[in-house]
Every structure is written in C-alpha cells, then in structure tokens.
N, C-alpha and C positions, 0 to 999 in steps of 0.2 A: 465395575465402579464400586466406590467403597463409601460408607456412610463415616462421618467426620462427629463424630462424638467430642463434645467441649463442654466443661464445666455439668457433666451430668445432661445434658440434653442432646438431645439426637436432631442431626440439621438432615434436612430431604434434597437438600440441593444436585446430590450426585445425582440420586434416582429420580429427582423431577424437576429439572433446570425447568426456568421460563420458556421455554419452546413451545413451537407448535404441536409437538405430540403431547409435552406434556397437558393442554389446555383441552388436547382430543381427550385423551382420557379422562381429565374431568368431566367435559360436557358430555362423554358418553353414561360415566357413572350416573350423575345429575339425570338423563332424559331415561336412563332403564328403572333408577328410584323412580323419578315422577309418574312412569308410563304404568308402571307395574302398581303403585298407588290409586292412579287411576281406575285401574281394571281394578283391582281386589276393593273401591269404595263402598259396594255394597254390603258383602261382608264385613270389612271394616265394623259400618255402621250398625249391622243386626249383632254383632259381637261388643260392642259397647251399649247398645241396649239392654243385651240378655242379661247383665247385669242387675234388671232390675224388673226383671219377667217372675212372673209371681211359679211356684211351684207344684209338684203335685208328684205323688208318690208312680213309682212305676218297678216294670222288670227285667230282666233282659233274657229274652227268648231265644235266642239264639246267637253263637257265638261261632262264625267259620273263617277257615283260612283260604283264602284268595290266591291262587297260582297262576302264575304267566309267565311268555317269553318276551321280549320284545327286543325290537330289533335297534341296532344302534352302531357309533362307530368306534374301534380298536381307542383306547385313549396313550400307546405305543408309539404316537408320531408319524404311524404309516395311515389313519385315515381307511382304514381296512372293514369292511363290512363287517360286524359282528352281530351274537347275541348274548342276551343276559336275562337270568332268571329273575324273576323279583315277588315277593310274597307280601300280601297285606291280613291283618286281622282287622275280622270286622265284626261288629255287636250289632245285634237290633234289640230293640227294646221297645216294650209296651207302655200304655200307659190310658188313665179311662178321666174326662172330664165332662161332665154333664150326663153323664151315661152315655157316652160315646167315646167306642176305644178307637184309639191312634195308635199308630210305627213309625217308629224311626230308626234311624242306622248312622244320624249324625250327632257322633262326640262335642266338635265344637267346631267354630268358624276357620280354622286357623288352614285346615285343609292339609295338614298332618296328625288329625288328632286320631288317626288309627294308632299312632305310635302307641297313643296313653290306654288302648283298647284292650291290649294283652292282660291288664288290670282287674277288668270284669271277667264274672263268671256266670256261665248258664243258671238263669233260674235267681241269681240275686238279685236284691231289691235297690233299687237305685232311687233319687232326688231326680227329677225332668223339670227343668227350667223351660217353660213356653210361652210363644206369642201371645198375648192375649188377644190382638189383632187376627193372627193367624195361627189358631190352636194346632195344625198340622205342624208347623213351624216350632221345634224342639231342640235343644242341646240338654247335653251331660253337663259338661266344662263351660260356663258362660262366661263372657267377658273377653277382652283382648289378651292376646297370650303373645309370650317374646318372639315365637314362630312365627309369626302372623307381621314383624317389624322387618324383616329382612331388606327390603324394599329401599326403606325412610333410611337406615341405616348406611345402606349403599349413596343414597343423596345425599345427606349429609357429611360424610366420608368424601364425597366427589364436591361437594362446597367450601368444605373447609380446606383442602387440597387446594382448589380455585384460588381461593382466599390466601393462602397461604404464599401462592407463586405469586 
C-alpha cells in the first residue's frame, strides 16, 4: 500500500481504511495506554509529588553492576527459544534525617531510572528528595519524567487514529 501525499500532508487512508481491523488496532492501542496507566498510577502519583518533597543531603555507597540471562524468543520470525544477556547499573545511596540513617537504590519513578545511574559515583554526595510521609520513601530524579509517558502516548496515538477514521 502506498501513502498519497497532497498539498504537503500525509493521508492514512491506505494504511488505515475504516475497517474492522483498522478500529481493532485502535481499540487495542487505547485499552494497552489505559491499562498500562492504570497499573503505573501509583508511581505516577508519588513522582508528581516528589516534586515537591522537601530534601536532604546524602551519598552514594555503592555503585554495581547487575548481570543476567534471561530467556526469551528469537525476534528472526522463527519464534525459536532463545537467550539474551542484559546488564543494569545500580547506586545505593545513603542519607541521615532526625538522626536516623536510611538506603535507597531508587533513582526515580520512571522504572528506567538505572539508565541515568551510570552518572553517579561511589562515595559522591548527592541531593535525596523524600517522603515526608514516608522518610524511607526516597528519589534522586523527582517528578514525572518522558519515560514514565509511554503508556498515555500510545492512547492517544490510538484516539486520535479512532478519530481520524
């Protein structure tokens, strides 16, 4: 199928006639954003908080690398059992409030924030953003980060599609 480009704009009609499949795909988009929203709400909510968690000076005590296999399938079209290595870096970090020290090992909400981890180094002095609620309750990185939208992105992509047919 070919995309039909006229006066500068790009028509979708080849690739998503009003059909029943096209309306599948939306409503699949739409219910993996909503569902996936649903589940990450908590997070969501303590990363738009943290935003506004009062701070307190801390360290980072440790800084290792996380090694594993895990099993999964060929992505070759044959569906073939395979494996694949995959590495994380991860910090802990210290930190004393009332004269009571705390650990943590979470960067931020987003639940890739080991990426930003490679960052720190053993033994430097970091900013800890925490609950005041729940002082165990800690980030590096507070707030909503773009990693964290993948979800909403995909629904609305799958709405505006909808919409569109």
């Amino acid at each position: 199928m070919n995309l039909i480009a006229t006066a500068g704009l790009l028509h979708l009609e080849p690739l998503l006639a009003a059909t029943a499949g096209g309306y599948a795909v939306c409503f699949w988009a739409i219910s993996i954003g909503v569902l996936s929203t649903y589940w990450s709400r908590n997070e969501l909510r303590l990363a738009w908080r943290s935003r506004r968690w009062p701070t307190v000076p801390g360290h980072v005590v440790e800084k290792r690398v996380l090694k594993g296999i895990c099993a999964t399938i060929a992505s070759d079209g044959t569906s073939a059992p395979t494996t694949r290595k995959w590495r994380e870096i991860e910090i802990v970090y210290t930190y004393k409030l009332d004269g009571v020290a705390y650990t943590s090992n979470r960067l931020d909400f987003s639940g890739y924030g080991w990426w930003g981890s490679k960052f720190y180094k053993d033994g430097e002095r970091v900013v800890v953003h925490y609950d005041p609620l729940s002082p165990s309750m800690a980030v590096l990185r507070p707030g909503i980060h773009l990693d964290m939208l993948w979800a909403q992105v995909i629904a609305v992509a799958g709405i505006a599609v909808a919409l569109y047919l």
